[in-house]
C-alpha positions, 0 to 999 in steps of 0.5 A: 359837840356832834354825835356821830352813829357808828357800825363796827366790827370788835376783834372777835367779828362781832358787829356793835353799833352806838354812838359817839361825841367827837368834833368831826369824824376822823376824831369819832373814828380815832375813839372807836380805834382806841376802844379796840373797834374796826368800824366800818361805817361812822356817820353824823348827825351834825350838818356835814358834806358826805366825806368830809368834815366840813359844814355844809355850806348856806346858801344866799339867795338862789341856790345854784346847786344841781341835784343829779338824777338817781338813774345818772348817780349810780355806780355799775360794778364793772366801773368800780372793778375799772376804777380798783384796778387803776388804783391797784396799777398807780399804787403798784407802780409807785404813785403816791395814793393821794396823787394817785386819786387826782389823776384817776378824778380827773378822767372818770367819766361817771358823775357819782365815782367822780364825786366820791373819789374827790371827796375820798382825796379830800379826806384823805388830805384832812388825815383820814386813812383810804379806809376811814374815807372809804367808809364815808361812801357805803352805797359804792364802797361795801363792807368787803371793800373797806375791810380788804383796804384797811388790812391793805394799809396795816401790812404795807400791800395796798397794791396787792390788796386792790389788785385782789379786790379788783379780780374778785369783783371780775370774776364775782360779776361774771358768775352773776352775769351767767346766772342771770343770762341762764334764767333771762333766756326762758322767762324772755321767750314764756313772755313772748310767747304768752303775749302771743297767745293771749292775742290769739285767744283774745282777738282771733279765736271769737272771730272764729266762732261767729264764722262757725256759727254761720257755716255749720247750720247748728251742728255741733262744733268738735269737742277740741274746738270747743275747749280752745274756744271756751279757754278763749272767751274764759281768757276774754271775761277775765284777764283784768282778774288776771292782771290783778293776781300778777299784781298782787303776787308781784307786791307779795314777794317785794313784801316778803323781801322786806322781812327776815322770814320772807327772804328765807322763804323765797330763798329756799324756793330758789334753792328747791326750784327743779333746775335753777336751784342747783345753779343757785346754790353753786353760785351762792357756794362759789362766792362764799368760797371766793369772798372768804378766800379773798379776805383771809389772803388779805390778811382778814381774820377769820371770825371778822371775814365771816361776819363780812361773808354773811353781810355780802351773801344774798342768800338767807340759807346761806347767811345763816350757814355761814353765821353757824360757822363763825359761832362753832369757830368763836367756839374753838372748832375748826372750819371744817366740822361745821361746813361738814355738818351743814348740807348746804355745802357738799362733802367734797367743800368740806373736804377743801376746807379740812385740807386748807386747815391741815396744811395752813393754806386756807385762803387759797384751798378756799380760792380754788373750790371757788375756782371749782365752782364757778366751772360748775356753774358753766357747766350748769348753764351750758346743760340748762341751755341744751335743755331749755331751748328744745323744751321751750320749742316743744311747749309751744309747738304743742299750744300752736298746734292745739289751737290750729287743730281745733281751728281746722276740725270744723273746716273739714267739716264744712268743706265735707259738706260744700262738696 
């Protein structure tokens, strides 16, 4: 019999792993629910298609299977939010999720969307749940996604439930898209110009100096000339050595990425970063907020809506914020003394949070301090970008000017002595 390995969460939010003997997968996942585990991702180490039940088929002679390239199979974010939200408008308006599905496979244009939602109607019509099919396909399909799905089904309001899921994806790649576009604008513009200069250093400067050399008979050259032409040759002798340490801090910071420890180091660079971190941290805050809010509106417990939080975080310090959260609330504590207490939330979060306890509308306290904090966040890239521009322009302004300075000393020198 196959043996299928499986991720779940029990009633507490604690996340098991293990393995089970069952003769497909919808069987697997039906014993782990009857052990009283939500899982979240069964998979099998028998010969299956991805989705579905059925055994991979042998081919004779040549196979006539294509294989689609890694860059054409991916799945962007804004497709899938497309995708949920017509979901979300089919369910809503009636159609019945399965019929539903077909209409939405036959007009989705990305190859790897179009494969999943056809194997999801496959298993759907084997007896799967949406959420159990979901779970076949976690490189699209995250553990939010199933999870808001599965408490989607249980209380009857799947159409609600995809049309959140649908507006959390929106707003969640919005906030991204401005982060990113705040820290893409300077590093585009360090790089330009860095390129530049180095050109000028490497390929004009000593063209200078042999000209120099010619006209001014030995005199000495200023002391400005001299420091722009030293930087120049020291430039010129050593830039593979230079390549070779952007190479080698490159592969440093994907080598600590791969470690729990390297993550948390880099992470807490971000946050002490002078101006970026404090972007950082209320984006980090804003989706913390807007993904526990989410879920707990959906009909999440809170102790399994956070362990989901802190797989979704991308962030250490915060993952391990919110995993103080979830211990002190396994405890008996309310929400609110461990935000409190933690300062990589604000007083004024906890203080939401302590409000949404006392009246009984957490969820949507926590989906308003989201809303909050993605205003911050507009806030801080509008300030960034007043201030960026100017400081850039200043920086490179100074370097310019340095290096045309040095240049023109000796030729006033040179002129002096012609006339």
């Amino acid at each position: 019999m196959p043996r299928f390995q499986y991720t779940a969460h029990d009633i507490n939010g604690d996340e098991k792993k293990g393995s089970v003997n069952a003769p497909d997968q919808a069987a697997a996942t039906a014993q782990l629910k009857s052990k009283g585990l939500f899982p979240t991702e069964v998979s099998g180490t028998d010969l299956k298609l991805p989705g579905t039940g059925n055994p991979k088929p042998r081919s004779k002679g040549l196979s006539t299977e294509i294989h689609l390239p890694a860059a054409l199979s991916t799945v962007h974010p804004k497709q899938l939010m497309v995708l949920t939200r017509q979901m979300a408008t089919l369910v809503h308006a009636g159609l019945p999720l399965l019929r539903g599905l077909k209409v939405l496979e036959r007009q989705e244009s990305n190859p790897a969307l179009k494969k999943a939602v056809h194997e999801i109607s496959e298993s759907i019509e084997g007896g799967s749940t949406f959420a159990d099919a979901l779970a076949a396909h976690p490189r699209i399909f995250n553990k939010l996604y199933i999870n808001m799905v599965k408490a989607g089904e249980a209380g009857g309001v799947l159409d609600v439930v995809l049309d959140r899921l649908a507006t959390y994806m929106e707003k969640a790649q919005k906030v991204k898209n401005k982060v990113r576009s705040a820290m893409t604008y300077p590093i585009v513009v360090l790089l330009a110009s860095s390129g530049i200069m180095i050109f000028l250093m490497v390929a004009i400067i000593p063209k200078f100096e042999t000209i120099f050399a010619d006209m001014l008979d030995g005199r000495p050259l200023p002391r400005l000339t001299l420091f722009v032409m030293g930087a120049s040759e020291l430039i010129k002798e050593n830039w593979p050595m230079g390549l070779g340490i952007l190479a080698a801090l490159i592969a440093l910071i994907a080598l600590l990425k791969q470690f729990r420890i390297g993550r948390v180091i880099l992470d807490s660079l971000k946050l002490a970063f002078p101006l970026f971190g404090n972007l950082v941290r209320m984006s980090a805050l804003a989706r913390f907020a807007r993904t526990l809010g989410t879920l707990m509106e959906s009909g999440v417990p809170i102790l399994q809506a956070l362990t989901i939080v802190k797989e979704t975080m991308n962030n250490e310090i915060v993952s391990k914020a919110v995993q103080e959260i979830h211990d002190n609330i396994k405890e008996g504590e309310p929400m609110a003394a461990p935000v409190e207490a933690n300062r990589i939330f604000p007083p004024i979060f906890g203080g939401m949070v302590e409000v949404g306890e006392e009246t009984g509308e957490l969820p949507a306290m926590l989906l308003k301090t989201a809303d909050m904090y993605e205003d911050e966040v507009d806030n801080v890239v509008a300030g960034l970008s007043s201030i960026i521009e100017p400081l850039l322009i200043v920086i490179l302004a100074v370097v310019v000017g340095t290096i045309v300075i040095a240049m023109f000393l000796p030729m006033v020198s040179i002129i002096g002595n012609l006339s």
